[in-house]
C-alpha positions in Angstrom: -70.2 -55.4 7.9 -68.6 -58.2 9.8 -67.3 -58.4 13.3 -63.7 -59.1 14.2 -63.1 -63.1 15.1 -62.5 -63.7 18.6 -60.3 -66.1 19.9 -62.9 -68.3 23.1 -61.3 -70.7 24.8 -64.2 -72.6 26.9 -61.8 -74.1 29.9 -65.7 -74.8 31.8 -68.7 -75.1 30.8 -71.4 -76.4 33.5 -74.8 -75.1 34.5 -73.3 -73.3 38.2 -69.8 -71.9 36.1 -68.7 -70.9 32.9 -65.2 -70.1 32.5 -63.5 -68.5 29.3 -60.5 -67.4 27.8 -60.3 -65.0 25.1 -56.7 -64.6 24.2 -56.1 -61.2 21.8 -59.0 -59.5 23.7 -58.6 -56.6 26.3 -61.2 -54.8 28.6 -63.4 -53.5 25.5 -64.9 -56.7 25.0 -64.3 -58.4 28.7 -66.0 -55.4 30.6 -69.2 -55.3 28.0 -70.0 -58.7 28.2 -69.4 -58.7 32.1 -72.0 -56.0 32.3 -74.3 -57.5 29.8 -74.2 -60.5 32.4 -74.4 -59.1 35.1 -77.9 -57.9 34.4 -79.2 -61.7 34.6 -81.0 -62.4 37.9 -78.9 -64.6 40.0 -75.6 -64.3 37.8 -72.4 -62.7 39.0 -70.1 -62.6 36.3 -66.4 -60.9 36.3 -63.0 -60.6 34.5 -59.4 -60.8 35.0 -56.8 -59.4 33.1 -52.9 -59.9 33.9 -50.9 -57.1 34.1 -48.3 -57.1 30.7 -45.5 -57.8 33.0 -46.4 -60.0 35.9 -49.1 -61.5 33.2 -46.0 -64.0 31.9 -45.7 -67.4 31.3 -42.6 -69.0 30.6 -41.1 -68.7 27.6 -42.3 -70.6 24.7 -39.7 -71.2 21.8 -38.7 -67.0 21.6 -41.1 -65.1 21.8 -43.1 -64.5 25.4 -46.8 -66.0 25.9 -49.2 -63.3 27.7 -51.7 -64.9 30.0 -55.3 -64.2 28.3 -58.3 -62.9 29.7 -60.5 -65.1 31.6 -64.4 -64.0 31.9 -66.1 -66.2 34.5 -69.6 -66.2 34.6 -71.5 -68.0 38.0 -74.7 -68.8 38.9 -75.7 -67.6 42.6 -79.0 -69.2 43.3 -80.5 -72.0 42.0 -82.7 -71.4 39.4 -80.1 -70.0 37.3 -78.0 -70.9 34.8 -74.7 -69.7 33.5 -74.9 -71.8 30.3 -77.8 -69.9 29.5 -77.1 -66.3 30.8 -74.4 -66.2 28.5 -75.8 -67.2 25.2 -79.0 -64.5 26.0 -76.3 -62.1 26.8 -74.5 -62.7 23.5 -77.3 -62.2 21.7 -78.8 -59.3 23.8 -75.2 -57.1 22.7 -75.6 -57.8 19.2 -79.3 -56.9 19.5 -77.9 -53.7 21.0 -75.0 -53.3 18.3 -77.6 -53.4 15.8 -79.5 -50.6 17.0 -76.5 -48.1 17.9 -75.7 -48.8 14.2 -79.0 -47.6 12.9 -79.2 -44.7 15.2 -75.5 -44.0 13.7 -76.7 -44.0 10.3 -79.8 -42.1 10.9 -78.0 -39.7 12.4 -75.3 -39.6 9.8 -77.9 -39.6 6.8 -80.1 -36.2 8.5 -76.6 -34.4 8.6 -76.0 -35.3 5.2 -79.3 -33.7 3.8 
């Protein structure tokens, strides 16, 4: 099985801030990663998304450009780092994806028989 691609835009990338844009997404993907964060000492991490209409930019050649998503990740005391805190985070979700698969499949497979 393989993931759908997303779209990251990296508009920062420093030890106190990371900053992201992840244009096709919507609050499935922006709220799970914020709360994957979010359990990192010392990180605070958030996510805006535009409403459709006020979320505009100009026009570009016909059709209308939506502002993306932007996930910013922070690092509120010293010792932390947001570089960091987001790669663990990364992997810590498709740790967790891997497991609500097999408990899916076990589950599936005991009905089954």
């Amino acid at each position: 099985m393989r993931l759908p691609d997303v779209e990251v835009k990296v508009k920062k990338y420093e030890r106190e801030e990371v900053l992201l844009e992840l244009p096709g997404e919507d609050h499935t993907l922006c709220n799970l990663l914020k709360w994957a964060l979010n359990q990192k000492d010392g990180i605070v991490a958030t996510y805006r998304i535009e409403h459709p209409i006020l979320g505009k930019r100009h026009k570009v050649e016909e059709e209308e450009e939506h502002v993306p998503p932007k996930v910013r990740i922070r690092a509120m005391e010293e010792d932390a780092d947001a570089r960091e805190a987001l790669k663990e985070a990364i992997d810590e979700l498709l740790e967790l994806i891997e497991e609500a698969r097999e408990e899916f499949q076990g589950a599936l497979e005991e009905v089954e028989s």
